[in-house]
DRENMITI-730046 format. One line per 8 residues: their letters; for each residue x negated, y negated, z negated of C-alpha. Coordinates in steps of 0.5 Angstrom, whole numbers, plus 500, padded with zeros to 3 digits. Example, Ala and Ser with C-alpha at 12.3 -4.5 7.8 and 13.67 -1.06 7.14 Angstrom:
! DRENMITI-730046
as> 475,509,484 | 473,502,486
This chain:
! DRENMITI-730046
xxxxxxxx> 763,799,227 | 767,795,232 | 772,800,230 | 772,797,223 | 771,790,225 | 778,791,229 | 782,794,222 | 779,789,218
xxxxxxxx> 781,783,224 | 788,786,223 | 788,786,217 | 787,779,215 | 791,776,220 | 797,780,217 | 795,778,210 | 795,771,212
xxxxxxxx> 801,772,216 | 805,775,210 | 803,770,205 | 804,765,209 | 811,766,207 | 810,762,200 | 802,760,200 | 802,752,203
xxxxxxxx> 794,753,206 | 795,760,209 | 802,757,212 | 797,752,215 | 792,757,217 | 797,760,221 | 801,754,224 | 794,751,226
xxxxxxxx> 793,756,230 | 799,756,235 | 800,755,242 | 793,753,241 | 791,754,248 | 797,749,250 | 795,744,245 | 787,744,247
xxxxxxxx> 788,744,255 | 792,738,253 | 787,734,249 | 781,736,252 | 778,732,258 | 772,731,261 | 768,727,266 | 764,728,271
xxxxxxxx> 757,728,268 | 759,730,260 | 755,736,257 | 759,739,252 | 757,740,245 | 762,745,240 | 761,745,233 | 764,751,229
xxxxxxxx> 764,750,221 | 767,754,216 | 770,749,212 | 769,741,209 | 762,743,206 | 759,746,212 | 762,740,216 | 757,736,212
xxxxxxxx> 752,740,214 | 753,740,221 | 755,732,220 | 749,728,222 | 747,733,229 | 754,730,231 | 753,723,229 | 745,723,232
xxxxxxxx> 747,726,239 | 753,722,239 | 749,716,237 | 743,718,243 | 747,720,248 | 752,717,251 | 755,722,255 | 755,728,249
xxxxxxxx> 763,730,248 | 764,734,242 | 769,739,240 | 769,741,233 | 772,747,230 | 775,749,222 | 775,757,220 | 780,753,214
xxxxxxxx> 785,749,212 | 781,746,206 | 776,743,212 | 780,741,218 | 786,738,214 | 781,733,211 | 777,732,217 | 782,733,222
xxxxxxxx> 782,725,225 | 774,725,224 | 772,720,230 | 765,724,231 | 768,729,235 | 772,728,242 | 777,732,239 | 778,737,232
xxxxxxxx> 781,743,232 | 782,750,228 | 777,756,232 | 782,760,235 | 782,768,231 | 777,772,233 | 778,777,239 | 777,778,246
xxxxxxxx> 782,774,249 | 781,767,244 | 774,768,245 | 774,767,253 | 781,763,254 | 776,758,249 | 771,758,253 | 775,758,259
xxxxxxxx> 777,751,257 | 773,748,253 | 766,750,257 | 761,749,252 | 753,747,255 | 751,748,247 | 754,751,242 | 752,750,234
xxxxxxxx> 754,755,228 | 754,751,222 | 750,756,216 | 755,762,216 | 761,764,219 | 759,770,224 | 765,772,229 | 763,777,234
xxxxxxxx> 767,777,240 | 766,769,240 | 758,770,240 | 759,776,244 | 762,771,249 | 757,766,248 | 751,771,249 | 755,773,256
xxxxxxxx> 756,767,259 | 748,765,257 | 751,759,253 | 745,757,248 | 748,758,240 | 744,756,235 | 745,756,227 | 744,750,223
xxxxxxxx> 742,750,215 | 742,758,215 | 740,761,208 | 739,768,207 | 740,773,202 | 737,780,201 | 744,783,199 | 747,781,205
xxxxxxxx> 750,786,210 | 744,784,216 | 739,787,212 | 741,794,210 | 741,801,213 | 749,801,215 | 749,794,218 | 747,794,225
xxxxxxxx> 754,790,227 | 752,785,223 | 745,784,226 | 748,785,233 | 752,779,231 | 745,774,229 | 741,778,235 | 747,774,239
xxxxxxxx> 743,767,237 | 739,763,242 | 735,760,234 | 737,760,228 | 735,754,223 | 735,756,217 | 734,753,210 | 728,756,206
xxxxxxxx> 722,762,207 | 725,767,204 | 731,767,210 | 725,767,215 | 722,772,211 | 728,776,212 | 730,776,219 | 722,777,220
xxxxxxxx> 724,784,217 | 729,785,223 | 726,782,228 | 730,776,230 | 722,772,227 | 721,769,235 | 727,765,234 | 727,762,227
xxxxxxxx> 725,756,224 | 725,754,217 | 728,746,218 | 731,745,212 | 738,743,209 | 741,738,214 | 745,736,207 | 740,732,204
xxxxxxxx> 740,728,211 | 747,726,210 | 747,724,204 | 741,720,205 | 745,717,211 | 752,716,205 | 748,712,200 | 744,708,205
xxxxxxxx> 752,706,208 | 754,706,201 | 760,700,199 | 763,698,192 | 770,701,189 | 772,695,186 | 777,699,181 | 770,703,179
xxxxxxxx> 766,696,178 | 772,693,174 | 772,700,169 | 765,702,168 | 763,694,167 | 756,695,163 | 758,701,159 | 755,709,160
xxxxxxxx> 758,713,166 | 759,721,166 | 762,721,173 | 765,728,174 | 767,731,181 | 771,736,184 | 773,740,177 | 775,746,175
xxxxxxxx> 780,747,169 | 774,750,166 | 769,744,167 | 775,740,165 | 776,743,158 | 768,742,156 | 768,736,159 | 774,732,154
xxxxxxxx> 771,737,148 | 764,733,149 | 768,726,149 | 772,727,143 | 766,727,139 | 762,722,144 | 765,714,144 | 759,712,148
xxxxxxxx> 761,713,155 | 767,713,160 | 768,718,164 | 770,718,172 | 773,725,174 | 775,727,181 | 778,734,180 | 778,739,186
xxxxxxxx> 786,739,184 | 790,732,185 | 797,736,186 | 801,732,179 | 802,738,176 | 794,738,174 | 794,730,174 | 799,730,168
xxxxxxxx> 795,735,165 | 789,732,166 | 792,725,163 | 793,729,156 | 787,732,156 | 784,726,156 | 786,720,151 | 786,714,154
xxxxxxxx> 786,715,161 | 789,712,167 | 790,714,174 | 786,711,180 | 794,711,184 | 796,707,178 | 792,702,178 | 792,700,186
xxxxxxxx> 800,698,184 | 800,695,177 | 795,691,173 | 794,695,168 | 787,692,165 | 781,698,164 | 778,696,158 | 782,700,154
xxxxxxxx> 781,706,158 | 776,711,157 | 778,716,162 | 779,714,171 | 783,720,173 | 781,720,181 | 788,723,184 | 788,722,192
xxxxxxxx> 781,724,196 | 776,721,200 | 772,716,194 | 767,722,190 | 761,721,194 | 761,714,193 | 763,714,186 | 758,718,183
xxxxxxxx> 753,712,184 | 756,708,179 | 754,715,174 | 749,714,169 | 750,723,169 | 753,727,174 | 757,733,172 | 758,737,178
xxxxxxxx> 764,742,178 | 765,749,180 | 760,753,177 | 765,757,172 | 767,760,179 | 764,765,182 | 763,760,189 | 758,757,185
xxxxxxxx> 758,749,184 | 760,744,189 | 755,739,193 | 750,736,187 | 746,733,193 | 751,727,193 | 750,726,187 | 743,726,187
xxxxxxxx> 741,722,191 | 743,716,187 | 738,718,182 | 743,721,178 | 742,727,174 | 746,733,175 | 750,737,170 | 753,745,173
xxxxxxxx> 756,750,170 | 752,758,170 | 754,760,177 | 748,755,181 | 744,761,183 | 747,761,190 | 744,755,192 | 736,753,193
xxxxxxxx> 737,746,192 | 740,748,184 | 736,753,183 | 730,747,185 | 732,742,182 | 733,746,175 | 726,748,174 | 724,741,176
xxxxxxxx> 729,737,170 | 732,734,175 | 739,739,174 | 742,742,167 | 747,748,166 | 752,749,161 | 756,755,159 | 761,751,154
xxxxxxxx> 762,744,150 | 755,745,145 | 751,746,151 | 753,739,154 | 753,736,148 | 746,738,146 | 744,736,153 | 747,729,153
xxxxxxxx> 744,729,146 | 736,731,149 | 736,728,157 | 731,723,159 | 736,720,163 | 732,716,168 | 727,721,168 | 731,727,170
xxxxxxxx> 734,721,175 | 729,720,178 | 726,727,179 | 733,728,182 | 733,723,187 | 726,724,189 | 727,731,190 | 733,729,196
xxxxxxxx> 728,725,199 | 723,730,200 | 726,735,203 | 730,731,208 | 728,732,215 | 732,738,218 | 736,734,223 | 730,731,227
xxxxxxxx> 727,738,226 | 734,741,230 | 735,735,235 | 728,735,236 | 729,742,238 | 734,741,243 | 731,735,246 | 724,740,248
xxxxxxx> 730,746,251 | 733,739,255 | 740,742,251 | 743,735,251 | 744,733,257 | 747,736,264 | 740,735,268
């Protein structure tokens, strides 16, 4: 199977390397990685007494995942240094100056050689994988050099690779695993079934954690305050084409309501498209360099990054996009949390904490305009809220369960 594994590596480094040549993410992807090993023996110094964590996430969603581990160990212990790794573009461009970590980076590709020269250098006393993203050499490395790897918020599903006849890498790759922390019973379940049961704990998402920590540090935006006044709010975040289009149907017929969106895409071409698809709309940027009064806007386009989490409190719903895509929706936690009821398009099924929150009434589903229109016709909105952000607090705890882990393994220090 590593035969395999090998044809697949090459073929996507030359796909990447090929698209490279007209697609900006993947020349990013390819530039990213260059000269890493100079780049990372430059910035990467350590002192006497530091014990070393490094962080592997996929992307942004998982960064969060993974965000409130760093931010506890950092906070505790002094001496901690941290390393943190992208898969993507998507992930390390946007949280490239995170002041969590000592230092951020792309993970290097996956082979032999970048897995031991990694290693050599940065010399980790823990390593953490945050849900997914499994890369044999690395873990093989790992493994060898008797170096604890966990894997935190890991969530499992019956059709995935481990679990059949044929998949005996893939398992190989978990086996590498000293724990494995995952999100619900039915992934326990599952690793039960291939013997891997003695190292798992269900401890539940680390995501609820964090937008718990987001809400309590919450602070006001004060164009958001001037243009929602007293009126109802739908505060719209990372949208797609398909989201969008239901969306302004609904707001043609509804004059009740303003509308907040942060698309997923802010390059112009979708921000002036979304300025006529939406009367009366005017741009977040537009409004830092002129005094346009927001009275008459009913629409707030949010073209720049950085503000969603905190603008979906000013929500009287929450319309979360992405679900049209075949991904699945984006983050409905951070919009929960506020006691916000949530809206999604039909993909969800992926997510344990949609699908939960949809049998419970705190999350609703559209397939097109008629459904969100008999939706915002029908929803108890402060008891969905309510439903919603009760939900967020009950199932925190994940990241108390993780570090308590460690603590109890004397991971998190040197001694």
């Amino acid at each position: 199977m590593i035969f395999f594994y090998n044809i697949f590596r090459v073929v996507y480094k030359t796909a990447i390397g090929f698209a490279a040549n007209w697609n900006p993410k993947a020349r990013k992807w390819v530039d990213g990685r260059k000269n890493w090993q100079q780049e990372l023996t430059t910035n990467w110094t350590k002192k006497p007494g530091d014990f070393v964590v490094w962080m592997h996430c996929a992307s942004l969603g998982e960064f969060e995942q993974g965000r409130p581990i760093i931010e506890v160990i950092k906070s505790q212990y002094p001496n901690s240094k941290i390393l943190l790794t992208f898969f993507s573009p998507s992930g390390y461009e946007i949280r490239k100056n995170y002041m969590g970590a000592d230092h951020v980076m792309y993970l290097p590709f996956d082979s032999a050689g970048n897995a031991n020269d990694f290693l050599d250098i940065v010399n980790p006393k823990l390593a953490i994988f945050v849900k997914y993203e499994f890369w044999h050499y690395y873990l093989s490395e790992l493994n060898n050099r008797k170096i604890e790897t966990i894997l935190v918020s890991g969530i499992f599903r019956p059709s995935q690779a481990f679990f059949q006849w044929w998949g005996g890498f893939n398992r190989n790759m978990l086996q590498q695993f000293s724990h494995l922390f995952v999100q619900n019973a039915a992934s326990k379940e599952l690793l039960d079934g291939i013997g891997l049961g003695n190292k798992t704990t269900v401890a539940g998402d680390t995501r609820f954690d964090r937008v718990i920590t987001a809400a309590e540090q919450w602070k006001p935006i004060e164009i958001a305050d001037a243009f929602c006044g007293t009126d109802f709010v739908m505060v719209a975040g990372s949208t797609w084409a398909e989201d969008e289009n239901i969306i302004a149907d609904w707001m043609k017929a509804n004059n009740k309501y303003k509308l907040i969106i942060a698309p997923h895409e802010i390059k112009t071409e979708n921000i002036n498209r979304l300025k006529e698809l939406f009367a009366n709309a005017v741009t977040f940027s537009d409004l830092t360099t002129n005094d346009s009064p927001l009275t008459t806007h009913r629409a707030l386009i949010i073209d720049n990054i950085g503000y969603l989490s905190r603008l979906y409190k000013y929500g009287s719903v929450c319309y979360v996009g992405g679900g049209f895509n075949k991904s699945g929706h984006h983050n409905i936690l951070e919009a929960a949390v506020y006691g916000n009821p949530v809206i999604t398009g039909p993909n969800f099924e992926k997510f344990k904490e949609s699908m939960d929150l949809k049998k419970i009434g705190g999350s609703f589903t559209v397939n097109n305009a008629e459904d969100l229109k008999e939706i915002m016709l029908q929803i108890d909105i402060s008891a969905a809220g309510t439903i919603a952000k009760n939900y967020v607090k009950e199932n925190a705890g994940a990241t108390t369960v993780i570090l308590n882990w460690l603590q109890e393994k004397r991971l998190l220090t040197n001694a």
